[in-house]
ZAKETI-393730 format. One line per 3 residues: their letters; for each residue x, z, y of C-alpha. Coordinates in nm, 2 decimals, decimal comma, padded with zeros to 4 digits. Example, Ala and Ser with C-alpha at 12.3 -4.5 7.8 and 13.67 -1.06 7.14 Angstrom:
// residues 2
AS> 01,23:00,78:-00,45; 01,37:00,71:-00,11 $
// end
This chain:
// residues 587
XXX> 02,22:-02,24:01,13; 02,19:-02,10:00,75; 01,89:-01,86:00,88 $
XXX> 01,72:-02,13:01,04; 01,74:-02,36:00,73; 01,64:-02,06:00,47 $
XXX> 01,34:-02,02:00,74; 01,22:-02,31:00,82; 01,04:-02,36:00,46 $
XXX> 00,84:-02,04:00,56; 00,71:-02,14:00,89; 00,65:-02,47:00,74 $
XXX> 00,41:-02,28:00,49; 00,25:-02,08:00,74; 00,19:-02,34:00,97 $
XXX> 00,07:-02,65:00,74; 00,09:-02,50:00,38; -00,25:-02,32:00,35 $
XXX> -00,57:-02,31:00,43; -00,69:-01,99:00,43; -00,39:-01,76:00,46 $
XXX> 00,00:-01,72:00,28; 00,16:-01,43:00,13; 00,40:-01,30:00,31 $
XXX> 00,78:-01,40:00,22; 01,07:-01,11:00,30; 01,24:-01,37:00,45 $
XXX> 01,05:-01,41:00,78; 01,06:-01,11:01,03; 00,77:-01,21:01,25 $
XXX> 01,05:-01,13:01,55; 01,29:-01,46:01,61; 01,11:-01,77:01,66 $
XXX> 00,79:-01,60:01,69; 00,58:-01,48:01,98; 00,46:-01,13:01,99 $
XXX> 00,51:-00,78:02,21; 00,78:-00,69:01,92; 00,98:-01,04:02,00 $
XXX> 00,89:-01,00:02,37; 01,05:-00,67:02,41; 01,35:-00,79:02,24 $
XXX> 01,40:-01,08:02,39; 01,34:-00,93:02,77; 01,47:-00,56:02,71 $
XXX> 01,19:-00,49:02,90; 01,02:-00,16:02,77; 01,02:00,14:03,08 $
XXX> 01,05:00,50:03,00; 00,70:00,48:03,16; 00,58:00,75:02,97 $
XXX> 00,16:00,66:03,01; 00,15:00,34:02,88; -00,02:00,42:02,62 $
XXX> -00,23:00,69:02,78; -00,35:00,43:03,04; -00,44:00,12:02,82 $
XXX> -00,64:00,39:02,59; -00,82:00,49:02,88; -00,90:00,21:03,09 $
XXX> -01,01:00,04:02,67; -01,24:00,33:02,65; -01,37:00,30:03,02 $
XXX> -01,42:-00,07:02,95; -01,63:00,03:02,65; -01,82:00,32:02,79 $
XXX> -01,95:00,13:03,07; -02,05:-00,19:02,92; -02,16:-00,06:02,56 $
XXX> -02,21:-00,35:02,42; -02,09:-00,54:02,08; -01,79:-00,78:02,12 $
XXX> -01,99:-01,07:02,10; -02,23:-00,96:02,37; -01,94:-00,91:02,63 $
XXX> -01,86:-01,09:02,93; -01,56:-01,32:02,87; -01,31:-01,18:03,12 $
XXX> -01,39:-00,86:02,97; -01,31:-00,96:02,62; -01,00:-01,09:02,75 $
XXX> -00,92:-00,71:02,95; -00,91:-00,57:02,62; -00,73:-00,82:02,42 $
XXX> -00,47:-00,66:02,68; -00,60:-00,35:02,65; -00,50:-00,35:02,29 $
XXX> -00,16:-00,58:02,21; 00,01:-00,30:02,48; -00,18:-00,01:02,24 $
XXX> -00,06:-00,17:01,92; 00,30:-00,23:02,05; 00,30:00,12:02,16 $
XXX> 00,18:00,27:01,83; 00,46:00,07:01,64; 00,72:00,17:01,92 $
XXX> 00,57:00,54:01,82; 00,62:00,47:01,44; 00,24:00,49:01,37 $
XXX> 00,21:00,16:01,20; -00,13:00,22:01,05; -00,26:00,31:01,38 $
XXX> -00,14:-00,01:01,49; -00,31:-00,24:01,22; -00,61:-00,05:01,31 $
XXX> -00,57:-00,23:01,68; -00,49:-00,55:01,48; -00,84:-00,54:01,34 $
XXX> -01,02:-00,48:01,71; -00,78:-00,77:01,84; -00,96:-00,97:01,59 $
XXX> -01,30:-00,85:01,57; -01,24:-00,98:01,97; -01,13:-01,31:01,85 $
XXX> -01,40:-01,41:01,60; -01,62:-01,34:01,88; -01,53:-01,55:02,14 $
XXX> -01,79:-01,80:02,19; -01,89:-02,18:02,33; -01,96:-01,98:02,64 $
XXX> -01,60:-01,82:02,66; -01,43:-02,17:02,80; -01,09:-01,97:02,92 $
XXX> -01,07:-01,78:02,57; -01,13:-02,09:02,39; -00,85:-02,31:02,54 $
XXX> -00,60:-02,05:02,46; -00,74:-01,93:02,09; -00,47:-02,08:01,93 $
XXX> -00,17:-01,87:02,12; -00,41:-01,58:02,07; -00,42:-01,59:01,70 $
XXX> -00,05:-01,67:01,72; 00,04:-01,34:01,87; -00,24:-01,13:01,70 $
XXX> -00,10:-01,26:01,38; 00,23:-01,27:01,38; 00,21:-00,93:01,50 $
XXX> -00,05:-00,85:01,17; 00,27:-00,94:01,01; 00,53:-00,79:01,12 $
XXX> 00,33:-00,45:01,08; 00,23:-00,58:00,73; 00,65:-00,61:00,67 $
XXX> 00,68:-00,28:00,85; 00,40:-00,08:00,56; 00,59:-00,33:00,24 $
XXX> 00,24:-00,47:00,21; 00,46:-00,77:00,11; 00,18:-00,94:-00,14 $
XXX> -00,11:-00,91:00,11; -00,21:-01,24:00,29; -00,17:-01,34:00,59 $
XXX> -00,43:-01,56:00,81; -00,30:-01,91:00,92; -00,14:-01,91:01,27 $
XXX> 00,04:-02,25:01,49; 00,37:-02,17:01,61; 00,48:-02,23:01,94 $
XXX> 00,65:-02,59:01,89; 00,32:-02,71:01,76; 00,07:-02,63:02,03 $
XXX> -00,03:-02,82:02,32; 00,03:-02,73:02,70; -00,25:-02,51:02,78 $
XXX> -00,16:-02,29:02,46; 00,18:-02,28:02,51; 00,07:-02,18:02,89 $
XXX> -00,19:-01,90:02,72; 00,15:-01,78:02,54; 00,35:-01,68:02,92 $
XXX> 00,00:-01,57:03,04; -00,05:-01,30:02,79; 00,29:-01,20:02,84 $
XXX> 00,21:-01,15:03,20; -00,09:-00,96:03,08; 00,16:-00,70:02,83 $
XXX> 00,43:-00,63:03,11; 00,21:-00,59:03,40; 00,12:-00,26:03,23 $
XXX> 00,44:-00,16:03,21; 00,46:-00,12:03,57; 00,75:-00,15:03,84 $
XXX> 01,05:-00,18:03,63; 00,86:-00,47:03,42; 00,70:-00,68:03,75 $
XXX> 00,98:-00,97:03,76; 00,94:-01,05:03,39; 00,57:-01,04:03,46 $
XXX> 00,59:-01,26:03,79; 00,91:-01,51:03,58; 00,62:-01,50:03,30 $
XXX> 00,33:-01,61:03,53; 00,55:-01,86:03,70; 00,62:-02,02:03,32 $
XXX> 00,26:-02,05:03,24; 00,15:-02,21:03,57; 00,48:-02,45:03,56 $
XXX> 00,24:-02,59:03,19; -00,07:-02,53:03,31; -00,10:-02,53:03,70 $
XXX> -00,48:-02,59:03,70; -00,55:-02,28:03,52; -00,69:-01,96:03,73 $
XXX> -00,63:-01,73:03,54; -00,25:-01,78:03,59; -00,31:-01,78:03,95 $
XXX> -00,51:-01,48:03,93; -00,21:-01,27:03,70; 00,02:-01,39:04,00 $
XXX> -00,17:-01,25:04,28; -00,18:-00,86:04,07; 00,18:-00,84:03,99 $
XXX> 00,26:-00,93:04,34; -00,02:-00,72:04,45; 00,07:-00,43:04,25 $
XXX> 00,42:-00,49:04,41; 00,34:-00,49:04,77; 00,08:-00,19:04,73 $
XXX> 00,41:00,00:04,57; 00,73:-00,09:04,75; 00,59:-00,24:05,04 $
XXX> 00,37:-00,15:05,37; 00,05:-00,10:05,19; -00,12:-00,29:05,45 $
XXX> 00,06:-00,61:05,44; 00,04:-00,91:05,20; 00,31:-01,18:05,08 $
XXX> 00,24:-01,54:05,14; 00,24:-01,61:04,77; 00,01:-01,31:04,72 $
XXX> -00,24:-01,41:04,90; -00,24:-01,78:04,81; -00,19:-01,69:04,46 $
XXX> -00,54:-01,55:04,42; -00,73:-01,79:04,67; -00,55:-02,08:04,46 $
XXX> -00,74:-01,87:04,15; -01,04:-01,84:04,34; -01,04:-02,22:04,43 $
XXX> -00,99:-02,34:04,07; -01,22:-02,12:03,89; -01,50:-01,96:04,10 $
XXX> -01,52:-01,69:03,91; -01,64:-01,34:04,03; -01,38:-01,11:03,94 $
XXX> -01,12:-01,35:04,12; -01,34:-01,31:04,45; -01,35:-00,96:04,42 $
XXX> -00,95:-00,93:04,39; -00,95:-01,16:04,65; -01,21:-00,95:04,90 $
XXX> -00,91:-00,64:04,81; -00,64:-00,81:04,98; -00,83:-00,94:05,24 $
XXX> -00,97:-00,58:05,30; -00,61:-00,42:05,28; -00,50:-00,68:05,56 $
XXX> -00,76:-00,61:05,82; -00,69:-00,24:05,80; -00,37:-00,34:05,98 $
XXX> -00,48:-00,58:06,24; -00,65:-00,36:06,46; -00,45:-00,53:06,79 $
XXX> -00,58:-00,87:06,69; -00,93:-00,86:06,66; -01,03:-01,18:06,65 $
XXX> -00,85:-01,25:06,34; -00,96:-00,90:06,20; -01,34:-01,02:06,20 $
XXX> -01,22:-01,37:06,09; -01,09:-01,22:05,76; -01,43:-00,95:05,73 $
XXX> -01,64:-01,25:05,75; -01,47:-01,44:05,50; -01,48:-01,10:05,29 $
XXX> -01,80:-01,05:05,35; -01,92:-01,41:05,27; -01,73:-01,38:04,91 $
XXX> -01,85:-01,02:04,83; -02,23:-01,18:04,93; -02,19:-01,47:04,69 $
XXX> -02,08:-01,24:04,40; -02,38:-01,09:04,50; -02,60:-01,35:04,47 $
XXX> -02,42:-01,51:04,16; -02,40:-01,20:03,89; -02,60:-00,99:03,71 $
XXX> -02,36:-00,81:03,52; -02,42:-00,44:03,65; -02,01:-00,36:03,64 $
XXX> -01,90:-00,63:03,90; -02,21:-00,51:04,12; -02,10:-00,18:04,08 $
XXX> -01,73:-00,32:04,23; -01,96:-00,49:04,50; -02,08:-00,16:04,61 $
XXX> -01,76:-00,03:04,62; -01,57:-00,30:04,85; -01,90:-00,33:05,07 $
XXX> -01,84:00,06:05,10; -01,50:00,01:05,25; -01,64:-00,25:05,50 $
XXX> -01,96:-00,03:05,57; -01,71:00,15:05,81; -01,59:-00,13:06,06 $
XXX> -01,88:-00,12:06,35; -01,87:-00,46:06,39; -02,06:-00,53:06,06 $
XXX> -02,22:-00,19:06,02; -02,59:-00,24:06,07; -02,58:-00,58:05,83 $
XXX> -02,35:-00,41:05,59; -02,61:-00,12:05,58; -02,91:-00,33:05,46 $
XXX> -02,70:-00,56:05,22; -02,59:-00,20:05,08; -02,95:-00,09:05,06 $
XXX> -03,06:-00,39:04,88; -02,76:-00,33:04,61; -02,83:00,02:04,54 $
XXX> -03,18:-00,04:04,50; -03,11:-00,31:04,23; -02,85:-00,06:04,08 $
XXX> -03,02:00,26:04,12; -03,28:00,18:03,80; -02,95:00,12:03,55 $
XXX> -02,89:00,38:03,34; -02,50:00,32:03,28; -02,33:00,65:03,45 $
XXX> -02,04:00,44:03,61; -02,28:00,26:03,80; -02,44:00,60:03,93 $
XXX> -02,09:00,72:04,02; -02,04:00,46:04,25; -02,37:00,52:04,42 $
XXX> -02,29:00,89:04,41; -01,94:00,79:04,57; -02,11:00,57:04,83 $
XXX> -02,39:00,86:04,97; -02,11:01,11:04,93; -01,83:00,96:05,12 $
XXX> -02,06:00,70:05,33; -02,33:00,86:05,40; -02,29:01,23:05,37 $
XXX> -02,60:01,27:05,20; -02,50:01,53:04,95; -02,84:01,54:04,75 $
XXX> -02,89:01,18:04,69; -02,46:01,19:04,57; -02,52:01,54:04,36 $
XXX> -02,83:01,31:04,18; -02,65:01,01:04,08; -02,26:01,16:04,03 $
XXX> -02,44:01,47:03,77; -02,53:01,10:03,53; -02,13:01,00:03,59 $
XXX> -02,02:01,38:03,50; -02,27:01,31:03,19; -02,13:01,06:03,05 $
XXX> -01,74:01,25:03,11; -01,65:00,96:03,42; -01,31:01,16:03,51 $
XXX> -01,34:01,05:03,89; -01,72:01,11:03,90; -01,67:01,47:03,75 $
XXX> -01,47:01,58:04,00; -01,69:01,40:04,29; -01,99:01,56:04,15 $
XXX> -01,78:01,90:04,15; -01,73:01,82:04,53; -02,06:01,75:04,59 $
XXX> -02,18:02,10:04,53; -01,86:02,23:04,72; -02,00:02,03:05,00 $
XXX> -02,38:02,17:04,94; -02,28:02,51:04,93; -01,88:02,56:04,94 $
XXX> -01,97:02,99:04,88; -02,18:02,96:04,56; -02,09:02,66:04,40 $
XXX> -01,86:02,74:04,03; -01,55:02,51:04,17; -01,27:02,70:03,92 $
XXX> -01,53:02,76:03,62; -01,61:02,35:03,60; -01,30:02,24:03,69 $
XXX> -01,17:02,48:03,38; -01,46:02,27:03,17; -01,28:01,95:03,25 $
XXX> -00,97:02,06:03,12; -01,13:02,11:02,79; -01,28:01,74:02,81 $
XXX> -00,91:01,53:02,96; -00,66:01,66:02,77; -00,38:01,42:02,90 $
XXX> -00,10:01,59:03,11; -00,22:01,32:03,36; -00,54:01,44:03,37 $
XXX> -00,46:01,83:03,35; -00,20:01,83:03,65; -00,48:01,69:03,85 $
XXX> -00,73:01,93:03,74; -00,51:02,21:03,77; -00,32:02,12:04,11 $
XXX> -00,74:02,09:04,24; -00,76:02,45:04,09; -00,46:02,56:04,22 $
XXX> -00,49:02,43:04,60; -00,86:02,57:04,62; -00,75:02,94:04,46 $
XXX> -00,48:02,93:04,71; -00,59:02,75:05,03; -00,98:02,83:05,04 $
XXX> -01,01:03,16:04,85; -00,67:03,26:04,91; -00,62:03,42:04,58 $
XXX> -00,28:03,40:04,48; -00,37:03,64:04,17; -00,62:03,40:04,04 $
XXX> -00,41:03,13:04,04; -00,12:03,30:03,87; -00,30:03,19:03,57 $
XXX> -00,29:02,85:03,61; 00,07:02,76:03,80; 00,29:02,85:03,43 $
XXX> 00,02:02,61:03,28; 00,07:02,32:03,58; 00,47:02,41:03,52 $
XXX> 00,46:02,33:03,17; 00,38:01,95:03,25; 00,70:01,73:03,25 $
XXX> 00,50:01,41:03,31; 00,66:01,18:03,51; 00,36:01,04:03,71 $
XXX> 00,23:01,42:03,67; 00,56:01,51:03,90; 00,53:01,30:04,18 $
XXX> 00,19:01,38:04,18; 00,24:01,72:04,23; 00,45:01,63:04,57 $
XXX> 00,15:01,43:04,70; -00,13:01,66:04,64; -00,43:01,56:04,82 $
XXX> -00,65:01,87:04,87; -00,98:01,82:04,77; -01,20:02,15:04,79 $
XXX> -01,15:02,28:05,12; -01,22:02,27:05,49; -00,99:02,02:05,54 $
XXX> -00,80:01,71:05,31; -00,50:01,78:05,39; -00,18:01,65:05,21 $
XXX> 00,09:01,87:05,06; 00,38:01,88:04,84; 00,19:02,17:04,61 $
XXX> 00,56:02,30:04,50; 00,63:02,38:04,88; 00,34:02,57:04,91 $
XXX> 00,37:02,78:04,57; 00,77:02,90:04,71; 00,59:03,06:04,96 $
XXX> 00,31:03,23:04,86; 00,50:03,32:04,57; 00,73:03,46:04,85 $
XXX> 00,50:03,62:05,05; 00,37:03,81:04,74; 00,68:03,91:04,62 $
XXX> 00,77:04,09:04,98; 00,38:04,27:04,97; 00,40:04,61:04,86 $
XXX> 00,06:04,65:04,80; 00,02:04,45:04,49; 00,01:04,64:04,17 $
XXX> 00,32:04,67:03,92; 00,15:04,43:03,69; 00,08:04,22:03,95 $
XXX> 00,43:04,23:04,13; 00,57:04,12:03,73; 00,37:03,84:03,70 $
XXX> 00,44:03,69:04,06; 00,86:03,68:03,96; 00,77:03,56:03,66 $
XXX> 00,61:03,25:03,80; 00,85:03,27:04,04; 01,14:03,21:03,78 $
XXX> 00,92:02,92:03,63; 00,88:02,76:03,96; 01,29:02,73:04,01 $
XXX> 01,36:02,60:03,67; 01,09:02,36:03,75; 01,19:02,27:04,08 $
XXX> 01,56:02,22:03,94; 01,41:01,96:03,69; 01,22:01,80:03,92 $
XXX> 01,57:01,75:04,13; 01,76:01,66:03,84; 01,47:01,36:03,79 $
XXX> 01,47:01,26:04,18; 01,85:01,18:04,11; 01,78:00,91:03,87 $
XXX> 01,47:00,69:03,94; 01,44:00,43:03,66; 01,17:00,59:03,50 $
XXX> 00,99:00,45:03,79; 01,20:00,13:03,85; 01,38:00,01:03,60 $
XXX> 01,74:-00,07:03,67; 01,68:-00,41:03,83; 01,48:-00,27:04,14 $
XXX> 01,65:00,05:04,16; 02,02:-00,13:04,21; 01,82:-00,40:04,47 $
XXX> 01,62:-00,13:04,67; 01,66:-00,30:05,04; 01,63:-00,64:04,88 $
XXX> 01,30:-00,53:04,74; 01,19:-00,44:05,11; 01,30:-00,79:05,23 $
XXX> 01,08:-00,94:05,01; 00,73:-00,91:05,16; 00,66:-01,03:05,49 $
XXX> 00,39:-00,96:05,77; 00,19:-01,26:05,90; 00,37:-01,35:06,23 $
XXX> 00,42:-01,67:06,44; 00,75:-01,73:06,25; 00,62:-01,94:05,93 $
XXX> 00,98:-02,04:05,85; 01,06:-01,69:05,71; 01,14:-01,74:05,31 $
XXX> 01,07:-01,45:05,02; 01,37:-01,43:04,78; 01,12:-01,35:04,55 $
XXX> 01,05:-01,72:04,50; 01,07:-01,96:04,20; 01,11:-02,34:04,22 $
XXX> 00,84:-02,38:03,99; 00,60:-02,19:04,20; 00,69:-02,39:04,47 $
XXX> 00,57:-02,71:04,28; 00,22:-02,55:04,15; 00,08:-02,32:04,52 $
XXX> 00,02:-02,55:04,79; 00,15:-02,35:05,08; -00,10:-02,20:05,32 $
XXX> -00,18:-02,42:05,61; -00,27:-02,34:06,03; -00,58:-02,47:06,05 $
XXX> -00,56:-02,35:06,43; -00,40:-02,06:06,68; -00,61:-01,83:06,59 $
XXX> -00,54:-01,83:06,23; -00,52:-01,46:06,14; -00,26:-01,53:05,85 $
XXX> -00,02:-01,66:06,17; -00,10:-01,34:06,40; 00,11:-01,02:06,30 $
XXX> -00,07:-00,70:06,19; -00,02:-00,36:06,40; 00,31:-00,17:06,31 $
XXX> 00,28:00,11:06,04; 00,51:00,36:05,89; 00,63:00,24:05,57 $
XXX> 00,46:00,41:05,25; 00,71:00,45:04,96; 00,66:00,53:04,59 $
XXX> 00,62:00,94:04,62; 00,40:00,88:04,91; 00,16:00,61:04,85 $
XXX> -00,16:00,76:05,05; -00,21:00,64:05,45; -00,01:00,91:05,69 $
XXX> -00,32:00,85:05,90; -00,56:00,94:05,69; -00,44:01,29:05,64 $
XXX> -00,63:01,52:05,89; -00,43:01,83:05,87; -00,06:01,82:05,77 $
XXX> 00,10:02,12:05,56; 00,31:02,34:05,84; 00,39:02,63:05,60 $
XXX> 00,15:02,94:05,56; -00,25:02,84:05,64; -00,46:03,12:05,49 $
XX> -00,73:03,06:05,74; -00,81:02,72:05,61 $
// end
């Protein structure tokens, strides 16, 4: 009680006593009583050893950027409020690293962002005051953390003192910050979501943060084809209350990931494509911001492969790439390219329009453009030589162990050049990222005859094997295959040692609860009086359950049995065309 009394002439001062700003008193922390990812992560214990946090909000900040290129107050709203989430994750991880000047240099985007949001930014707007809470509060507690003790501070409302919707805006962004910190993080984000729509229930945007955490959830631990009641009503609840395009298009994902499973039932398979369809159509029709169309093309790509639609599909996509085609934004190209590549094999039209995403250093679009040529020519074109470029231009271990697993797997499966590759496997080796790992044991082979899936460790024992029993390799040669060979066991002995304990992926909540995390998704059957444990009263009070509107509902009909996926293999088992049975040098 004596630290609340010797406080509570502080907050007083920074919430009524100024106009302008306050100097900051040694006396406040900016932690208890205040609401910021430094409090946050106190209060919830929540921070994974997810080692990319910081890696991904950096990149998908400067993706954002790089494909809009435009000043903050020139953005779209819901992109301006991406990178407000972008950047509170960026500046809490730069003050967890100890690089506090970094982090005031985030402070200062977060509020270049907030002096620009404008009488057109109506979400933004009804939350500013829980924005500049957080932003500021924060701005303080990094002031404390440099002893820039004298400098002002700007004024800031604490919680207390706002209304509903703000107080709402406070939960929401913390849904935002621990949705990035993955698996281990999703019930704090989902308890968070369920708090902000208990104060504001007619907000989408709340709606919309419910329906990716339990998204990101199901797609994870779940059967990737299968959706939880609340997920699904979660973002057509979002869709219902605001209308807004980006909520359609996460709504057109789900409904797309269902149908892939419901195959048996096809009556309510084209039910939920034509409801697809019709959303993806009025996006369409609605937007002209170039990124969303570009997301338009994308989905419509997926559906471009059920026959059913294919012919209309066909001439809504040519009527999309000829409005896209004259943009000169390289993401935009690279989903074109992706779309003649994949879609229509047509490997000149994809070469022309992914060489604009591999201008402008798209890290997906490189390596699709790379493919392209492969597919033009597989003899002539420079595969190892470009994909060595890229390593020069992503130095991230996330980025290099997929470069250099591509480089790898083509040395040793197409060209069959175990020498060649020597070169590369200590540098692959040296990577101890986590996601990097698991990647490793779900390599998806891209440059050669077939796309096959492999656990790339597997297949360097034995050619590393074979080579060391071949007595025609030089002495130099023979040296450098045990060498690698050593390397390889010590790796592979980490990589066990890791498998043992999962909570870098986890967290301890879901790792203790691992078959209580599989009961908590359901399929769409007849029996509607199955319950999720994953369920909050609250949330109970704010979604209106779905209703059967007739038989033939598809939510009611149940979607075609398939193997469960699991967190070290999250790709389709159907999709992969050749699996790895040991030694296959005449791929």
């Amino acid at each position: 009680m004596a630290d609340n009394r010797e406080r509570r002439p502080v907050v007083d001062a920074i919430c009524e006593g100024f106009e302008k700003g306050c100097s900051i008193s040694a006396k406040v922390d900016f932690v208890d009583g205040f609401e910021n990812p430094v409090s946050w992560q106190k209060r919830y214990k929540g921070r994974s050893d997810q080692s990319d946090v910081l890696f991904d909000n950096l990149d998908m900040k400067s993706i954002t950027l790089s494909q809009y290129g435009a000043e903050n107050n020139r953005l779209p709203e819901f992109i301006k409020w991406k990178l407000f989430g972008y950047n509170i994750v960026i500046c809490y991880e730069y003050i967890a690293e100890g690089k506090a000047n970094k982090a005031l240099e985030i402070i200062g985007e977060i509020e270049n962002i907030l002096k620009c949001i404008g009488s057109n930014d109506i979400f933004l707007k009804s939350i500013k005051i829980a924005l500049n809470h957080i932003t500021f509060s924060m701005k303080g507690y990094l002031l404390k953390l440099c002893s820039n003790e004298t400098m002002e501070l700007e004024h800031f409302i604490m919680p207390n003192n706002m209304n509903n919707a703000n107080k709402a805006g406070l939960f929401g962004i913390q849904t935002l910050f621990f949705y990035e910190y993955g698996l281990s993080c999703a019930q704090i984000a989902k308890d968070c979501a369920l708090k902000a729509l208990s104060l504001n229930g007619t907000e989408a945007e709340w709606y919309f943060l419910m329906a990716k955490v339990l998204t990101n959830w199901q797609r994870t631990c779940g059967n990737y084809f299968e959706c939880s009641e609340q997920e699904i009503t979660a973002s057509e609840m979002a869709v219902k209350l605001g209308n807004k395009d980006h909520h359609k298009l996460h709504l057109v994902h789900i409904y797309h990931r269902m149908s892939r499973n419901m195959n048996k039932n096809i009556n309510a398979k084209n039910k939920i494509l034509e409801e697809a369809l019709r959303l993806l159509i009025e996006v369409i029709d609605n937007t002209k911001d170039l990124l969303l169309l570009k997301n338009c093309l994308l989905s419509l790509s997926k559906f471009n492969q059920n026959k059913e639609y294919n012919n209309d599909i066909t001439i809504i996509l040519d009527q999309l790439i000829e409005a896209l085609e004259h943009s000169d934004n390289g993401y935009v190209h690279g989903a074109i390219g992706n779309y003649y590549l994949f879609n229509r094999k047509d490997y000149l039209k994809a070469n022309f329009h992914l060489k604009k995403a591999y201008d402008v250093k798209s890290f997906g679009g490189s390596i699709d453009y790379i493919f392209t040529l492969f597919k033009i020519n597989p003899n002539t074109a420079p595969i190892e030589q470009m994909m060595v470029d890229l390593l020069k231009s992503f130095p991230h271990p996330v980025h290099q162990e997929k470069l250099l697993s591509q480089i790898i797997s083509y040395l040793l499966l197409t060209k069959n050049d175990l020498i060649r590759a020597l070169k590369y496997i200590p540098m692959l080796l040296s990577i101890k990222n986590v996601t990097s790992i698991y990647s490793i044991q779900t390599h998806r082979t891209k440059f050669s005859n077939y796309t096959i899936e492999v656990n790339l460790l597997d297949v360097l024992s034995e050619k590393l094997s074979v080579a060391l029993r071949n007595t025609t390799l030089s002495t130099d040669d023979q040296k450098r295959v045990t060498e690698v060979m050593k390397m390889l066991e010590s790796y592979k002995l980490y990589v066990s040692s890791l498998m043992k304990n999962k909570e870098h992926i986890f967290g301890n909540k879901v790792t203790n609860n691992t078959t209580a995390g599989k009961a908590r998704t359901v399929s769409y059957s007849n029996d509607r009086g199955r319950k999720e444990s994953w369920t909050h009263n609250n949330y109970k009070q704010v979604v209106n359950p779905v209703k059967n509107k007739d038989e033939g509902n598809w939510r009611t009909l149940k979607p075609d049995s398939t193997p469960k996926t699991t967190i070290f293999m999250r790709n389709n088992p159907s999709q992969i065309k050749k699996p790895w049975y040991g030694n296959q040098n005449n791929l």
